[in-house]
C-alpha positions as CSV (number, residue, x, y, z in Angstrom):
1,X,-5.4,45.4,21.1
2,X,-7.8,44.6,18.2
3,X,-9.3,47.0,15.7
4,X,-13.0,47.9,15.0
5,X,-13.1,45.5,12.2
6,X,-11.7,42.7,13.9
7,X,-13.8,43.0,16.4
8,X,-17.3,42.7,14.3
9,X,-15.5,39.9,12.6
10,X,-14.8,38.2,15.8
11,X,-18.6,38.7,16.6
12,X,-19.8,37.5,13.2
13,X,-18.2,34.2,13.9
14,X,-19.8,33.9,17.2
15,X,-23.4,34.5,16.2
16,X,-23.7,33.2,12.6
17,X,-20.6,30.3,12.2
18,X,-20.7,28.9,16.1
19,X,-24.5,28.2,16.4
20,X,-24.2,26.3,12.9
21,X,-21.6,24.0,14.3
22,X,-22.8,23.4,17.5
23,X,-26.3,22.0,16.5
24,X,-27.2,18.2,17.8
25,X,-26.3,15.6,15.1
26,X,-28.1,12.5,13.9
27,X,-26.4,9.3,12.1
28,X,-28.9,10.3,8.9
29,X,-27.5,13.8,9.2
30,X,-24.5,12.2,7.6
31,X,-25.4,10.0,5.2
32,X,-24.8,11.7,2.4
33,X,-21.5,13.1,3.7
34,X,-19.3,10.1,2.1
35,X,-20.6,10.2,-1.4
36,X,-18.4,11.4,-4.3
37,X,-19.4,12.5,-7.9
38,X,-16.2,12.4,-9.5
39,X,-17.5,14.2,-12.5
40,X,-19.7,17.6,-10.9
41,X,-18.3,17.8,-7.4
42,X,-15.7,20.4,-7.4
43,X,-12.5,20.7,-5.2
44,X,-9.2,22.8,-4.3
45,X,-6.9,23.3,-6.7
46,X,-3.4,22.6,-5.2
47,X,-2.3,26.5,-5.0
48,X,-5.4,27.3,-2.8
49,X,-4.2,24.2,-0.4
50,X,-1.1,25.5,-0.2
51,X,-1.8,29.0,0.5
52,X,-4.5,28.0,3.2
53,X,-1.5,25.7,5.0
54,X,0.8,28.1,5.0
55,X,-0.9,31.0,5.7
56,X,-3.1,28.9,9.0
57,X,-0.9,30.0,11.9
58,X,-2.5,28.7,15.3
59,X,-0.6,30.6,17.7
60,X,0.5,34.3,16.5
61,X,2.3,35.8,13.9
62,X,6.1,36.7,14.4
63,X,6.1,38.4,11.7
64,X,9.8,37.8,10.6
65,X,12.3,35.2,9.4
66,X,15.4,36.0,10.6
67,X,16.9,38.3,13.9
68,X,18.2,40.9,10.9
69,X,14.8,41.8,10.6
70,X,14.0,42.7,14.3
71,X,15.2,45.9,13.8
72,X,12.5,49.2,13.3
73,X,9.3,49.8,15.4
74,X,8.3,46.9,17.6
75,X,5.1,45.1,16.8
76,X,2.6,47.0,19.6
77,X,0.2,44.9,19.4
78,X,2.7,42.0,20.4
79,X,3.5,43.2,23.0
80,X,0.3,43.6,24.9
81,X,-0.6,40.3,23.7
82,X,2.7,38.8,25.1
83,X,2.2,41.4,28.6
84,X,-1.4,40.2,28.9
85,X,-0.3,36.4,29.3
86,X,2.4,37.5,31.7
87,X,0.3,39.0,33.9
88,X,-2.7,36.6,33.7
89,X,-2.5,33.9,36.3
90,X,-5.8,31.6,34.4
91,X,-4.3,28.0,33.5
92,X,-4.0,27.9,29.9
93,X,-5.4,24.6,28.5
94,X,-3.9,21.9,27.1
95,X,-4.1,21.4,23.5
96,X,-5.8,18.0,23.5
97,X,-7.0,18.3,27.1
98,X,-10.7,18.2,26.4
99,X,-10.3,15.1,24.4
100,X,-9.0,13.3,26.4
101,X,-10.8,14.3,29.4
102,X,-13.9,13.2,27.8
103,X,-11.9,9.2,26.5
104,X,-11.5,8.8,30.2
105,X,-15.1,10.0,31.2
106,X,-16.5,7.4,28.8
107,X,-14.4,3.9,29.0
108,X,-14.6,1.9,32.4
109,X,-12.7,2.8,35.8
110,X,-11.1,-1.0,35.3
111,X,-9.2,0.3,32.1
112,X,-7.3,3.3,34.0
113,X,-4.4,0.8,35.4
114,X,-3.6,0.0,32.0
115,X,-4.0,4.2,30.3
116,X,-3.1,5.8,33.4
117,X,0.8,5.1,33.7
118,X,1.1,6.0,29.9
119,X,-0.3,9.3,30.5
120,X,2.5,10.4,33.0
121,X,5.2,9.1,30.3
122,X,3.4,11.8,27.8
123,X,5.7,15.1,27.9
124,X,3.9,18.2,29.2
125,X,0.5,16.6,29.9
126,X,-1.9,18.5,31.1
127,X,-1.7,18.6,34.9
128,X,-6.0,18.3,35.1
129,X,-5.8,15.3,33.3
130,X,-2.7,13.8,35.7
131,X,-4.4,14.5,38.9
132,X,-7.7,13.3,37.5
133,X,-9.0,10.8,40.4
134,X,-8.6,7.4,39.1
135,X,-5.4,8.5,37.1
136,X,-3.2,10.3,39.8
137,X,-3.0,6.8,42.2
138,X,-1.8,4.9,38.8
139,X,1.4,6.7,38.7
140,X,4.7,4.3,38.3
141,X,1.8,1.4,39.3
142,X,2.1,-2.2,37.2
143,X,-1.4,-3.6,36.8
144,X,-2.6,-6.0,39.0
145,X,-5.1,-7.8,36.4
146,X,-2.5,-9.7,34.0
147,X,-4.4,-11.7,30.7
148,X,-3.4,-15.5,31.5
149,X,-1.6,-15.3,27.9
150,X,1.5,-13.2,29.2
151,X,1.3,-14.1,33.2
152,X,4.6,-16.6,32.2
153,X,6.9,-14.2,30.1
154,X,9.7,-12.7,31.6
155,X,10.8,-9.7,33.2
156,X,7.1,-8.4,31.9
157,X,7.0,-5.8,34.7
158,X,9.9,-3.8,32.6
159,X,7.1,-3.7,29.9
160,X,7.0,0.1,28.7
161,X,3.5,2.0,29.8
162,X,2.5,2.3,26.3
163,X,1.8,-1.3,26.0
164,X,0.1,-1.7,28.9
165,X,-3.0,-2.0,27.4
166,X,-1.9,-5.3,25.6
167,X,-2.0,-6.7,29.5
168,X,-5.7,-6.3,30.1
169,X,-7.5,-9.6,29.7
170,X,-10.0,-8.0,28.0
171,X,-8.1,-7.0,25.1
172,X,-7.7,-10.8,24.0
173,X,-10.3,-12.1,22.1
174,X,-10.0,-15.7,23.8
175,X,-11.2,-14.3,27.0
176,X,-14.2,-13.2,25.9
177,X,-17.4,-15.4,27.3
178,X,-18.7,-17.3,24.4
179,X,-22.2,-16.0,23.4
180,X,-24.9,-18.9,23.3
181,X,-26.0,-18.9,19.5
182,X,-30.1,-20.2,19.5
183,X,-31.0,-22.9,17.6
184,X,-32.5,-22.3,14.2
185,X,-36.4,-24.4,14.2
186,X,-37.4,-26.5,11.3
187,X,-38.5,-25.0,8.5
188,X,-41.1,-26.6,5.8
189,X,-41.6,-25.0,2.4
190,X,-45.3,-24.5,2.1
191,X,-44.8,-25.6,-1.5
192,X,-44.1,-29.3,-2.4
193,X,-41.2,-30.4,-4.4
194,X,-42.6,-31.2,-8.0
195,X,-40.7,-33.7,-9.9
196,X,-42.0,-33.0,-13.1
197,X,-41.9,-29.3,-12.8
198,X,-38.0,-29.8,-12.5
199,X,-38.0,-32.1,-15.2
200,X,-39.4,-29.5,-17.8
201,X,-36.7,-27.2,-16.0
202,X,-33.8,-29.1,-17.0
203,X,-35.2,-29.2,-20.7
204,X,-35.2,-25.4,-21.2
205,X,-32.0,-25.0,-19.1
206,X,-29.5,-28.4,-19.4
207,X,-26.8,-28.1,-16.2
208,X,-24.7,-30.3,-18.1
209,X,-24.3,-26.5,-20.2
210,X,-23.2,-24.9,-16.9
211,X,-20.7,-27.2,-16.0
212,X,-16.9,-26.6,-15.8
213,X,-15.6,-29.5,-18.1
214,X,-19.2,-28.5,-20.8
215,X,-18.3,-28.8,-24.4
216,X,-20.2,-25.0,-25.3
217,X,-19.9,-23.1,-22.1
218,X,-23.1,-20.1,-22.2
219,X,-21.7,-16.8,-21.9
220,X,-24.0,-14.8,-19.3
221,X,-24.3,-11.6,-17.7
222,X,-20.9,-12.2,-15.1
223,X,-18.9,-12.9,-18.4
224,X,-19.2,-9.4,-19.7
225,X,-18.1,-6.5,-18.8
226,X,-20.5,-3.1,-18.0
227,X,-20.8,-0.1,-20.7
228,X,-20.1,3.0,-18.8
229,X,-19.9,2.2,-14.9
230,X,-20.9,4.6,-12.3
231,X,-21.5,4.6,-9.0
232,X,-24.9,2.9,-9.0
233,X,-24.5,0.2,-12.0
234,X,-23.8,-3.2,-10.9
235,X,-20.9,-4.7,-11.1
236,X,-20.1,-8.2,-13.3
237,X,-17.7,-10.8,-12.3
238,X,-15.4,-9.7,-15.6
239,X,-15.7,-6.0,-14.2
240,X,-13.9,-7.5,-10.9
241,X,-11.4,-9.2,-12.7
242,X,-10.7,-6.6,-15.1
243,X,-9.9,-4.1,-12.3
244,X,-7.9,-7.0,-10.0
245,X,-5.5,-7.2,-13.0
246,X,-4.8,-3.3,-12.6
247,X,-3.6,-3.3,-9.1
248,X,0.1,-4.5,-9.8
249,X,0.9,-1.3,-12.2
250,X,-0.5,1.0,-9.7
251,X,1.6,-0.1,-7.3
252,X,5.0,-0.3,-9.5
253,X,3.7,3.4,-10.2
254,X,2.7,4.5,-6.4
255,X,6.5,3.2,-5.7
256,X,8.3,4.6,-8.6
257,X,9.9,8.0,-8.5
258,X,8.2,10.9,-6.3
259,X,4.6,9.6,-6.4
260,X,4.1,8.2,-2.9
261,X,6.1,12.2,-1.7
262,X,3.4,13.9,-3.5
263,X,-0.1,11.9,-2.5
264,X,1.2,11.9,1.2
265,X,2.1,15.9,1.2
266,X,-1.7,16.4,-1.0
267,X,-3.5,14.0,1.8
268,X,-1.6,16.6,4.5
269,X,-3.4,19.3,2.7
270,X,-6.3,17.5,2.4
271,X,-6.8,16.7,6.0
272,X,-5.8,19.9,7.3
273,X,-8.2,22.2,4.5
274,X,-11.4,20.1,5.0
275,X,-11.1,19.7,8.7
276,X,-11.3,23.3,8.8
277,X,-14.1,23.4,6.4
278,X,-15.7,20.3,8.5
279,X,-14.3,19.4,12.2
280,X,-17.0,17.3,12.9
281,X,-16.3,15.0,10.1
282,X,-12.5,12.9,9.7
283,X,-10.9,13.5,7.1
284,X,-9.2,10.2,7.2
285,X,-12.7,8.5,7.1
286,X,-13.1,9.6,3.9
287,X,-10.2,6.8,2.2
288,X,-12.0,4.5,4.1
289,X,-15.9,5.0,3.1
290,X,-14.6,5.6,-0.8
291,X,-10.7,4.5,-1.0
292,X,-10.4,5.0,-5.1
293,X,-12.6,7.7,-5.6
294,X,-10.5,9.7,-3.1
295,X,-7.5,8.4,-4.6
296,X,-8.3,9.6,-8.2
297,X,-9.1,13.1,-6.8
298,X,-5.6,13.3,-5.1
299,X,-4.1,11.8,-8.4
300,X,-5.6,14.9,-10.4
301,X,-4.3,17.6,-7.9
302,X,-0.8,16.6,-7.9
303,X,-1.3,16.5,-12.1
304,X,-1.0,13.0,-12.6
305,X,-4.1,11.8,-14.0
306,X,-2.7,11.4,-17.8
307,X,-0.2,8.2,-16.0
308,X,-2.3,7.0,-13.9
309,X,-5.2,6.8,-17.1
310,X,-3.0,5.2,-18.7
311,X,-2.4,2.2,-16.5
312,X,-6.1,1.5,-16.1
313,X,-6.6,2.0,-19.8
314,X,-4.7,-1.0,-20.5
315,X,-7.8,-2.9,-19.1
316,X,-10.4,-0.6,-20.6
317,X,-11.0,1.7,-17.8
318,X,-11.0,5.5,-17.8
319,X,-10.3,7.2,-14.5
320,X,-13.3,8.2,-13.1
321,X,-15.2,4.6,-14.4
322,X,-12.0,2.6,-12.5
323,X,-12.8,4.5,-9.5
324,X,-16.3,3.5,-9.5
325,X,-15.5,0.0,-10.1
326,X,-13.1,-0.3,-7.7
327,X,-14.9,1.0,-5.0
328,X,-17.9,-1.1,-5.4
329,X,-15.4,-4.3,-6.1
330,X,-13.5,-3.4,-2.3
331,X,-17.0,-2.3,-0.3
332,X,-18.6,-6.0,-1.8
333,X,-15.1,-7.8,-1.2
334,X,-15.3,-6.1,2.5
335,X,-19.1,-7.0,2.9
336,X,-18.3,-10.8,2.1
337,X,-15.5,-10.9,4.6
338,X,-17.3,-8.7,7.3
339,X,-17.3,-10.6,10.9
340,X,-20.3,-11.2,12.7
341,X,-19.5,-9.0,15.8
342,X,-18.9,-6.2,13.2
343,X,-22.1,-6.6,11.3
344,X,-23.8,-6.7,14.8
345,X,-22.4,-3.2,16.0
346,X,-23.3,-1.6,12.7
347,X,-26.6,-2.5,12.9
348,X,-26.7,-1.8,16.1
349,X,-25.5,1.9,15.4
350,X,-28.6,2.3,12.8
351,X,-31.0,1.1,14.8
352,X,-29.8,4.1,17.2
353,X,-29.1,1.8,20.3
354,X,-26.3,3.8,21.4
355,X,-27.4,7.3,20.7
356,X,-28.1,7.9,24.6
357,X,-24.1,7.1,25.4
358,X,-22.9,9.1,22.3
359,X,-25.5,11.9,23.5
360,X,-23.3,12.3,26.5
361,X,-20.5,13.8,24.5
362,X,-20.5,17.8,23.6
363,X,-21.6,18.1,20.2
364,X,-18.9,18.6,18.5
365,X,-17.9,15.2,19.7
366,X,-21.5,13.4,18.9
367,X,-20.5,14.7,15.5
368,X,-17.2,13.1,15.1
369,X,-18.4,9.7,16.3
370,X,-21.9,10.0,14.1
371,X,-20.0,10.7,11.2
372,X,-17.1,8.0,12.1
373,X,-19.7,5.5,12.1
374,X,-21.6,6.1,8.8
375,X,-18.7,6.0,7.4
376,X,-17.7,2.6,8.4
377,X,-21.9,2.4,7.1
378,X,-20.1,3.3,3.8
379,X,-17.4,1.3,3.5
380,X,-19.5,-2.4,3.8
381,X,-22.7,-0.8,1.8
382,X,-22.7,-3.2,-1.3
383,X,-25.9,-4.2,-2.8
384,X,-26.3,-8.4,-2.7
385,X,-25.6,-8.9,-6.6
386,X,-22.4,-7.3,-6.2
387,X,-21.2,-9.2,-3.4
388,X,-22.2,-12.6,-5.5
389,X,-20.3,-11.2,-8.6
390,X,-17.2,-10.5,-6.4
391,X,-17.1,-14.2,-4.6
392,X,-16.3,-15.5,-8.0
393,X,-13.2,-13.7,-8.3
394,X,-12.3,-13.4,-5.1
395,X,-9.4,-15.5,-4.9
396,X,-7.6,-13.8,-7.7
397,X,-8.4,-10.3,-6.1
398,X,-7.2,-11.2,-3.1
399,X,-3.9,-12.6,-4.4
400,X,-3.6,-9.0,-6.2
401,X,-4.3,-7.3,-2.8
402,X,-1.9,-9.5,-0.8
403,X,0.9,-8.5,-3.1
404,X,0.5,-5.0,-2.4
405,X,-0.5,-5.6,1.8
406,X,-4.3,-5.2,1.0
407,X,-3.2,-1.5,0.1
408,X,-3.7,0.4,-3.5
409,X,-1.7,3.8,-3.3
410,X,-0.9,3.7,0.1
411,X,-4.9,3.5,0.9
412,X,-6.0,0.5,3.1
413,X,-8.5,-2.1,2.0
414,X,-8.7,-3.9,5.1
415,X,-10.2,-2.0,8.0
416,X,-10.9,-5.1,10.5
């Protein structure tokens, strides 16, 4: 059935490539996963994605296009293939069975009423995962636990399975038991206020300068714009502005002609090329830990960079530097806006309190949620000065985002 040198291939993989991907992960194994150097790191040029899509075939080869070209010698090695399954009686697994086999293992027996009915509606689930104990007695059953919010609407028991996850009280945030916040103790500065000291202040520095309505306003650091950005320069309050006022002609171009078609077919690509390269890590996660960087690279392999430089230029920006500024302007927008249950987790996730339940997954799993999580790290890592800069334009770059749904090229801002 297989030839000599398929066969050492096939071993190759097992003792050199396997091993490799099936070491234990750590959340500092990934942290420099999400960086981007726009300028030395190198990527695929659209042919090689193209040819590495269409020539991936996950089941077998048929080796023809059309019924005219079944005629000649028939394909030996097809046919033992295809004779071998007939005669085998071993289950063959379900695609996305051990996935989902390990999502049930993990969430709470109480959330099966409101999973297991959808399951059954799935076509050709796998029969392991139906008759799973827990999920088999939820067949064509209504939950019994109804949130308080929906216990009055009508004819609710005709909901669909798929939303029967909206009926668990747990999945409104008004249920939730309110969490007793301590009570900050007095503090006392250790050093006296000093009237005079103040008094010399206000000589050297007048606030009647700094004011809104001042007669000779002081241009400072926030009122300029940075010479060459990068990824670690800080940003300036100008520098936000500058970039808020580009977000309107990216979008006019994002919806004008073929462009959305050809960043959704290269992000196809994309995801399907580098999860190959890396299963462990998202692809997806990438837009989110560096949304514009990632958009530029897309922008140069579908050979667009000359229009899209040319809408940034207007506002002084070359590609890679407007990528750099953006994504500092939306992780330091994000960081100002982030929730306090969200800051919570992530610090919880770096401290490496719930390595022992993510420890419980096979490894390829432990990779996937390692690397899930520092990039969410990612996406709200601003340094302090940038997140100041950005409050004082953030009305006017939220107004830009709003007009576009908190979206630049079809890339979320918001992930809250």
């Amino acid at each position: 059935m297989f030839s000599v040198r398929q066969i050492l291939l096939k071993l190759l993989y097992v003792v050199f490539l396997v091993p490799s991907l099936l070491q234990a992960k750590t959340l500092s194994d990934y942290q420099d996963t999400f960086r981007i150097n726009l300028e030395e790191d190198t990527m695929p040029t659209m042919e090689e994605l193209e040819s590495y899509f269409n020539r991936e075939s996950r089941y077998y080869n048929p080796k023809y296009h059309s019924v005219w070209e079944l005629l000649g010698d028939f394909d030996t090695d097809f046919y033992a293939r295809i004779a071998t399954y007939g005669i085998n009686e071993k289950r063959l697994k379900w695609e996305e069975e051990d996935m989902i086999l390990e999502y049930l293992a993990v969430i709470p027996k109480s959330m099966y009423p409101y999973i297991g009915p959808m399951l059954f509606e799935v076509p050709n689930m796998s029969e392991k995962v139906l008759n799973l104990p827990g999920i088999k007695e939820t067949k064509n059953q209504f939950p019994k636990r109804i949130a308080p919010q929906l216990k009055d609407v009508e004819n609710l028991e005709f909901l669909s399975p798929t939303f029967y996850l909206l009926l668990m009280p747990e999945m409104w945030p008004d249920n939730e038991n309110a969490i007793e916040i301590p009570q900050m103790t007095p503090y006392y500065p250790k050093v006296k206020y000093d009237p005079e000291f103040f008094a010399a202040l206000k000589k050297l520095v007048p606030p009647e300068d700094f004011m809104p309505n001042a007669d000779k306003k002081r241009l400072g650091r926030s009122d300029m714009r940075t010479i060459d950005p990068d990824s670690d320069t800080l940003l300036t309050a100008a520098d936000v502005e500058a970039f808020a006022h580009t977000l309107p002609a990216i979008e006019n171009w994002y919806q004008s002609g073929d462009n959305e078609f050809k960043l959704t077919r290269v992000s196809v690509l994309l995801f399907n090329y580098e999860y190959a390269q890396t299963p462990d890590v998202l692809a997806a996660m990438r837009e989110i830990a560096n949304p514009c960087a990632r958009l530029v690279q897309k922008v140069r392999l579908i050979g667009k960079e000359r229009e899209f430089g040319l809408l940034v230029a207007k506002q002084g920006f070359t590609l890679n530097e407007w990528a750099y500024t953006c994504d500092k302007s939306i992780k330091a927008y994000r960081l100002s806006r982030i929730s306090t249950s969200l800051m919570q987790a992530l610090r919880m996730y770096k401290q490496g309190l719930f390595d022992a339940e993510i420890e419980k997954f096979p490894i390829l799993g432990q990779g996937q949620r390692y690397s899930t999580i520092q990039a969410l790290i990612t996406a709200y890592q601003a340094p302090l000065s940038d997140v100041m800069e950005v409050r004082k334009k953030r009305p006017l770059l939220e107004s830009m985002l709003k007009q576009t749904g908190y979206r630049i090229a079809g890339i979320t801002m918001r992930i809250e």
